[in-house]
Structure formats: structure tokens, C-alpha cells
N, C-alpha and C positions, 0 to 999 in steps of 0.2 A: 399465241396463247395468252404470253402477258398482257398485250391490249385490249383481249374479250375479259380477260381478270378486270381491266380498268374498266370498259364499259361497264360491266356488269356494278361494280362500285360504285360508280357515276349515282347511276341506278338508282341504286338500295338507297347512296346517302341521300337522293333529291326524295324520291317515297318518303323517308325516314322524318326528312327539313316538313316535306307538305303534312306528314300526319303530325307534327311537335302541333305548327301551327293552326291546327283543326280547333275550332271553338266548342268541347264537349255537348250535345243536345240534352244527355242526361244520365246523371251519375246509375253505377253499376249497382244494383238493390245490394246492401249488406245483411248479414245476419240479424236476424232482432237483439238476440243478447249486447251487441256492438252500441244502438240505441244510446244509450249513459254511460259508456264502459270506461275503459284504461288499460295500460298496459305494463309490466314491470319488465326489464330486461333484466335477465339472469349472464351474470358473469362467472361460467360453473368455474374455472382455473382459479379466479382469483376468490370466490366467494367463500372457500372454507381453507384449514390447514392443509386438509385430505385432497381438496381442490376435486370431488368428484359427484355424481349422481347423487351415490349415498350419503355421503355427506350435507350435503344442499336440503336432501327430504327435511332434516329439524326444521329448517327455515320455514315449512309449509306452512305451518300454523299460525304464526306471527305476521307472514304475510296475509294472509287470509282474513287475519283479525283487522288489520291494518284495511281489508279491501281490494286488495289488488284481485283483479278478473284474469287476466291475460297473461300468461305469463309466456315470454320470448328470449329463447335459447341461444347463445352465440353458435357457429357452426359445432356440431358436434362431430362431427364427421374425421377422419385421420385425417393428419398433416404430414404432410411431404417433407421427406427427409433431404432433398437434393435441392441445394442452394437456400436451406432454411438459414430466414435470419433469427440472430440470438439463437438463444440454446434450444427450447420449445418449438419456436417458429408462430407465423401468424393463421391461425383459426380458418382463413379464408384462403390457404393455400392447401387444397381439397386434394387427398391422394385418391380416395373412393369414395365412390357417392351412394353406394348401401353397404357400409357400415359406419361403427363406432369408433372415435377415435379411443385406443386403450387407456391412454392418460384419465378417465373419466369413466370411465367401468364398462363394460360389457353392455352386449347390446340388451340381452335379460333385464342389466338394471335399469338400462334406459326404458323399456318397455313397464317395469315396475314404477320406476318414478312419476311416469302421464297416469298410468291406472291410478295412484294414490292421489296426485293433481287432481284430473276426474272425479273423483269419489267426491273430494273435497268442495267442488264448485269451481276449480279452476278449466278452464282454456290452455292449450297449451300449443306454440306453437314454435318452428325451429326458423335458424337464417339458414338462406338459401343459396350458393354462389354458384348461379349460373353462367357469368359470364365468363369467367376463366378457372380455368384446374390448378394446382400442385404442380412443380417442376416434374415430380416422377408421377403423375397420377398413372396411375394402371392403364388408361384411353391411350396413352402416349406410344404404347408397344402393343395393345389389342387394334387399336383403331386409330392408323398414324393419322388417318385422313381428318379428321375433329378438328386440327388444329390448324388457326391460321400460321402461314410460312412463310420464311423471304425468298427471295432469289435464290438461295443456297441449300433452302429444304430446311433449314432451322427453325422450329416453334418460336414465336416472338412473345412479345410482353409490353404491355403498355407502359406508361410514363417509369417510376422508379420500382417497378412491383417483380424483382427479379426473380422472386420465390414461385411466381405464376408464370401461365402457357395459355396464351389466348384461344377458343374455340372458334370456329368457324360456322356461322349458322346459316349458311349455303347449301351447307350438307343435309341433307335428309336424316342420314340414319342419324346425323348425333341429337337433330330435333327430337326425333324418335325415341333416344336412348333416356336423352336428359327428360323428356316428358316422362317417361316411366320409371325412371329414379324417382320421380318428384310422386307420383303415383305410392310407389313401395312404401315411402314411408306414412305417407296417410293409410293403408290399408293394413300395413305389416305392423306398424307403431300403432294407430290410433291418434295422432297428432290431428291439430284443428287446423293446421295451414302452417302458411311461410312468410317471414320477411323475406323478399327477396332483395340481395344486394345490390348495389348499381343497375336496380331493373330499366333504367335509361338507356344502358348504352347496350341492350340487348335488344334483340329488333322487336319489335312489336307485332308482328305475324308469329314468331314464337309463343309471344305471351297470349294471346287470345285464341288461339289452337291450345295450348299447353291448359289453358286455365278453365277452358270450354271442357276438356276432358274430365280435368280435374274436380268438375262441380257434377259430373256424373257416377263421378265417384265418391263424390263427401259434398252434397247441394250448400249446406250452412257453412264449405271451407270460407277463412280467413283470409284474405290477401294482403299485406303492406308492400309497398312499392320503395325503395332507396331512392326516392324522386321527388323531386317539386316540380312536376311538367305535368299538363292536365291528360297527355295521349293515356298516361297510364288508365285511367280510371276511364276512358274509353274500352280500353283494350278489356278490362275485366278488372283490376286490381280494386278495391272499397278502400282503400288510404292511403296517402300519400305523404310523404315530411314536408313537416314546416321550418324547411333551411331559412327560407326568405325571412320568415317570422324571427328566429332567433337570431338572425343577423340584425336586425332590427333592435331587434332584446338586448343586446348587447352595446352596440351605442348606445343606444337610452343607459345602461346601466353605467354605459363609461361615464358619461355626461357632454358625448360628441354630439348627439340627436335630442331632438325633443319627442317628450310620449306622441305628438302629433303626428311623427312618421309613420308610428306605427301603423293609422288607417291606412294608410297607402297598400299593407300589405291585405286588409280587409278589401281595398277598393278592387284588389287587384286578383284574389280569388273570386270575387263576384264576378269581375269581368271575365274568367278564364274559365276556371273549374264549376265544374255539375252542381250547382244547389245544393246537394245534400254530400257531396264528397267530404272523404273525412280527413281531418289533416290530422297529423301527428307533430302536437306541440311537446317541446321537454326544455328545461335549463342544461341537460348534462344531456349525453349518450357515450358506447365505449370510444364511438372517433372523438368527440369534441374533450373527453376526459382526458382520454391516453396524449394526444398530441397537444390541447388549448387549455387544457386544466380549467376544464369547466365539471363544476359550476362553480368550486371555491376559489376561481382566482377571477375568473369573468363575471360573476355575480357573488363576491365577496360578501361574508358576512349575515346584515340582516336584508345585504338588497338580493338577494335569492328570493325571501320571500313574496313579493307583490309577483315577481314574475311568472313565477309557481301558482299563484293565485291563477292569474292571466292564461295560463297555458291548462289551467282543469276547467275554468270557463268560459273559454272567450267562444267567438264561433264557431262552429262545425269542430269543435277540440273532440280528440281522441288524445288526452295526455298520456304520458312516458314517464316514469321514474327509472331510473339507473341501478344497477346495484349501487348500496351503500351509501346512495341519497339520504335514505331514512337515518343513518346514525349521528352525523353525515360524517362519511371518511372523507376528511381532507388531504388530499393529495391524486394525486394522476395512477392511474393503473399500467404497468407496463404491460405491453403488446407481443412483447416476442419471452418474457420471463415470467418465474411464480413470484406474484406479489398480492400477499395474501390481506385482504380488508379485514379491520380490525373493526367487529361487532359488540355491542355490549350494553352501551348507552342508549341509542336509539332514539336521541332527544327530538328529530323533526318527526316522529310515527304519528302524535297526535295530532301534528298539525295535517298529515298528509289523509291521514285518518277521516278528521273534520271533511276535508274537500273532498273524498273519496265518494264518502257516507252522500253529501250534500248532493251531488250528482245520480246517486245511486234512488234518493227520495224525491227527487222533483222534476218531473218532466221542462222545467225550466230551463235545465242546462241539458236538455236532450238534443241530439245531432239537428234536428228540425226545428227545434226552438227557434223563434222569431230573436232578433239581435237588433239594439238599435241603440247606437252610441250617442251620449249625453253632452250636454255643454256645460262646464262650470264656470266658476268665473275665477280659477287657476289652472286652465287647460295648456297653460305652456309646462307645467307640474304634473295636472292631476288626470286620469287616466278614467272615465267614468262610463258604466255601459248598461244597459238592462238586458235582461234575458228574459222571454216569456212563452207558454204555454198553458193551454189548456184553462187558466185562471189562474196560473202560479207564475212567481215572478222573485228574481235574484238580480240584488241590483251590485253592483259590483264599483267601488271605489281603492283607487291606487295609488297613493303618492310614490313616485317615482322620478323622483330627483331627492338630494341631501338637505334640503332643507324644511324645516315643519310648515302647511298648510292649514291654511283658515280659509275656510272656501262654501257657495252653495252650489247646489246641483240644479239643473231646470228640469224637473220632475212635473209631464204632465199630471199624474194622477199619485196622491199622496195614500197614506193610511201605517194602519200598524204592521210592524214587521220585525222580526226575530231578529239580531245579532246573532250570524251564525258562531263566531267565536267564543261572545260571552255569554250565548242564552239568552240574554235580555231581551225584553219588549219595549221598541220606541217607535215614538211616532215620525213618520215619515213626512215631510212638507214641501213646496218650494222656498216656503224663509226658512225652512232648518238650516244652522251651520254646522259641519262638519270639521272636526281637529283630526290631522293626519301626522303622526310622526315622521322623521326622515324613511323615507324603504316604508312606513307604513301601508297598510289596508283594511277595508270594513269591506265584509260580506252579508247583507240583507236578505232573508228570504221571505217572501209575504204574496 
């Protein structure tokens, strides 16, 4: 028996190696709203005193003001009590998959809170953990057979994640089950879709059955993938993370790398991923927060901003703001405790405002937009690219390094063009010089 378990493994992994390295023929159509969009992650635990649904609704307004389209939920779902770490335990350690966890209110208010989203103009969509359960999730004593097992019949767990119980998607019925979880709550909620979490190491026959359903039931659902692999957005997913990207972002910030590396990771979604796939650029999210203290200790101070620039328009961007980006709380969010972000200031909103709007008015920095990065004559420094559509065009300059910039750009075609930050009108040229502060940026639209 254990040798057909192996062959069969064999198997799946060689399927699994040949489809990573499939060269996508073309990305999976998205929603039109997706077009210019973004996304804010909601951190409900940490984001008020009350730490709940209710509480979060104030925020609606400000967010909304601010631009945010998308708004994306950490799991809300119950947490397993059995081998939870810290006192709470972690969000992605799923007791049941239709319902509420009570820490965060009823499933009423969760139902009330998307209707008011909705109303509003917002998107709303939830994380998704399909690839492993809660130590006690309810599957564990309904349906022993879901879970992968050792020798000894014990449910395992991947690398350090003791609070989970790995699935088995050999099985039929829990393809079955999990597909129609994943159903309930777009039909029973009204939800727009799902980030799915480490959608990588779930098979990819799962996802393209599960996602095939799924758009028969909501045609305009959302898909994010937890991945930077191109099979996803074969499979069905319309975005994927830009890990490569902010690994990137980050050198550069440290001053290990030059802005120069960064094409590489341009050169290397060209080569891989669908022409129109969408990546999902950020400074911050809740992993790179809670663990790397990001964004205020990896993008310290004012070098956040060009990056932030970088990530609402570079190419194919589907940007990300974090909770508490906007005020900015500086410090890490803990994962297993209540550690409630301190709102009040809000002093990055106008900046995030500015870039939000920009995107939202000019098909320039639209997912199709033509891209075509620039050469100055401080390219080991300066970071410079155009965006265009339709006749409209954002040209985008970034000093990224600590030192100030005196530089020109090689602009085939010049003319007048807005300062998006100052409003101003300037002319555009190949002999214009541009002055950059250290971390500075100019954003052009014309």
C-alpha cells in the first residue's frame, strides 16, 4: 500500500514540476473594475480596540475617501483551539470553514458589513486557507480521511505550523467539500472572491475545477493567488504576488543592489507570466509586517516612499496597502496577540490618496498600459519609466539611493505635463534636468 502512496506521489510531484514550468499562452480575463484598481488589507484583530466587524465599519468612510477599491479580509473564519499558539492563535489555523470566528462578531455582522462595503463602492473579499486546517478543525472527527497521515495514522503539518493539519487532495470528497465552502460564502455572504493562501502548494487541478465552478456562480469573482509562479493564472487565478519584486525593493532600499536589478524582475514576468497578469505589488503585508517589520524598518522613513510610488505604477501593478500603512503605525503587528494600531494622524492618506486618484483617472497606469523603461544619465541612482495609453502618459522618476540627483531623462517625445504632486505645469524635454532628493520622486502626467 505504501509503495502505490509513493508512486502515486512520484506522480502528482512530476505533473505538478511539469505544469510550474509551463510558459502561460494567456492570462485569465479579470473583472473590468480590476482595470486601475488596488487593494487595502484589513487587519480586523488589530485594527480597532473592539478588534471586530463593527468596529472596523467607521473606517469605511475614510477609506473610501482615501480610494481604496478592494478591500481584503484576513481569515475570518474560527481558530482552533488545540495547539494554538499565543493566546488568540493564528487566523490561518481554520477550525470551520462556514462560519465566523466569534472574536469578530457574528456572522449577521459579517453579512452587514459587505452589504455596507457594497453600497459604498467597495469590493470585498476574504483569505482563503485551503491548503491545511486548525489542529481541531471539525474535518478532523467528521471526515478523518481529508488529512494527510504518517505511518502511525497521525495528521501531519508542514515545516514549523504546529497549530495546522495538512489536507490531502487525493481525496475527492474534501475537493468536493472545500470547493463548496468556498461557494457558501460567495452565495450566502455576497463576497467578491478570495485571496487564497499558499495557493502553490495546492494542486492546481483543485484550483481550476474549484475556480471553474466558482465563476458559475459569481462570473466577475476575484481571484489572488499567495504565489509568484506563472501556473496560477493558467489555472484561473487574475493575480498573483510580487514577492520577487519586493525582494528586490528591498536591496535596493538597503543599498545592497542597484535600481538596475530591479528590470530583471520586469524582464522576468515578461518571460514567464500572461501579458496582462496582474501582480500584486506592496512595501508592507500582515507576513512581511508581523515577522520583517516591514515597511518601517525595511523601507525606513522617507525611503518608503519612491517604493510605494513603484509598486501603484509600475507594470501590470495591482498595488496593496496594509492596515495602518496610511497613518503609518510604526511597528510590527503580533500574529498570535491583540495589538491594537494606533489611528489618528493619518499623515501618508494624501499621499496614498494622490497615487490612488492618479490611477483611478488615467488609463496610463491601466493593467494594459504599454511600459517602457527610460535611460538617464544617473541610472545607477535613478529609476525612470513611462506609462502609456490611449494618448495619456505618466512618466514616473525615482531617486533611490541616499544621495541627491541631478540627472536627464532620454525622452523621446517631450511636451507639457502636470506635477502630480504639486499641480504644477512644466515642460517636459530631453535637456530638462531634473533635481531629486535622497528617497525622492516626480510623478508626471501628460
Amino acid at each position: 500500500m505504501y509503495i502505490r502512496l509513493i508512486q502515486l506521489f512520484c506522480a502528482f510531484f512530476l505533473l505538478a514540476f511539469v505544469s510550474c514550468k509551463e510558459t502561460p499562452k494567456e492570462a485569465t480575463a479579470f473583472p473590468d473594475y480590476l482595470l486601475q484598481s488596488n487593494i487595502y488589507e484589513v487587519n480586523v484583530r488589530q485594527y480597532t480596540p473592539e478588534g471586530t466587524f463593527k468596529a472596523f465599519e467607521a473606517h469605511l468612510p475614510r477609506l473610501r475617501e482615501m480610494g481604496v477599491d478592494v478591500l481584503w479580509f484576513m481569515p475570518i473564519t474560527p481558530i482552533s483551539l488545540e495547539d494554538r499558539k499565543g493566546v488568540l492563535g493564528s487566523y490561518y489555523a481554520v477550525a470551520d470553514y462556514k462560519a465566523v470566528n466569534p472574536e469578530f462578531g457574528t456572522m449577521d455582522d459579517w453579512k452587514a458589513l459587505v452589504k455596507k462595503a457594497h453600497e459604498m463602492g467597495f469590493k470585498v473579499i476574504t483569505d482563503w486557507v485551503a491548503n491545511h486546517t486548525g489542529a481541531d478543525n471539525r474535518w478532523l472527527k467528521s471526515n478523518p480521511g481529508f488529512f494527510v497521515r504518517d505511518r502511525m495514522g497521525k495528521a501531519v503539518y508542514a515545516f514549523d505550523w504546529s497549530d495546522t493539519r495538512d489536507l490531502d487532495y487525493w481525496n475527492p470528497q474534501l475537493r468536493d467539500s472545500m470547493t463548496h465552502a468556498l461557494k457558501f460564502w460567495v452565495t450566502e455572504t455576497g463576497i467578491d472572491g478570495f485571496r487564497c493562501d499558499v495557493a502553490s502548494e495546492v494542486p492546481r487541478l483543485f484550483w481550476e475545477d474549484a475556480i471553474r465552478q466558482l465563476k458559475v456562480v459569481k462570473p466577475d469573482i476575484f481571484l489572488l493567488a499567495e504565489a509568484d509562479v506563472a501556473w496560477v493564472h493558467d489555472a484561473g487565478f487574475h493575480a498573483s504576488y510580487g514577492w520577487s519584486a519586493f525582494a528586490k525593493m528591498k536591496e535596493v532600499a538597503a543599498g545592497t543592489a542597484s535600481p538596475r536589478v530591479l528590470d530583471t524582475v520586469i524582464r522576468h514576468m515578461e518571460e514567464t507570466f500572461p501579458s496582462k497578469a496582474l501582480k500584486m505589488y506592496f512595501t508592507s503585508n500582515h507576513d512581511e509586517n508581523s515577522w520583517n517589520k516591514a515597511d518601517y524598518a525595511t523601507m525606513p522613513g522617507d525611503v518608503h516612499a519612491p517604493f510605494a510610488v513603484l509598486s501603484m505604477t509600475w507594470k501590470n501593478a495591482l498595488p496593496l496597502i496594509y492596515s495602518g500603512q496610511e497613518e503609518p503605525f510604526l511597528d510590527s503587528l503580533s500574529f498570535f496577540y491583540k495589538d491594537t494600531i494606533t489611528f489618528g494622524k493619518y499623515e501618508r492618506a494624501p499621499f496614498y490618496k494622490t497615487l490612488l486618484s492618479l490611477r483611478k483617472s488615467t488609463p496610463a497606469l491601466a493593467v494594459d498600459a504599454a511600459y517602457t523603461r527610460l535611460e538617464t544619465t544617473s541610472d545607477d541612482a535613478v529609476y525612470a519609466y513611462l506609462r502609456e495609453k490611449g494618448g495619456k502618459k505618466v512618466l514616473v522618476l525615482l531617486n533611490l539611493s541616499k544621495e541627491p540627483q541631478s540627472f536627464m531623462v532620454n525622452l523621446s517625445q517631450g511636451g507639457e505635463a502636470t506635477n502630480v504632486f504639486s499641480g504644477t505645469k512644466e515642460q517636459l524635454s530631453d535637456g530638462k534636468n531634473f533635481e531629486l532628493a535622497p528617497w525622492g520622486y516626480l510623478v508626471y502626467s501628460f
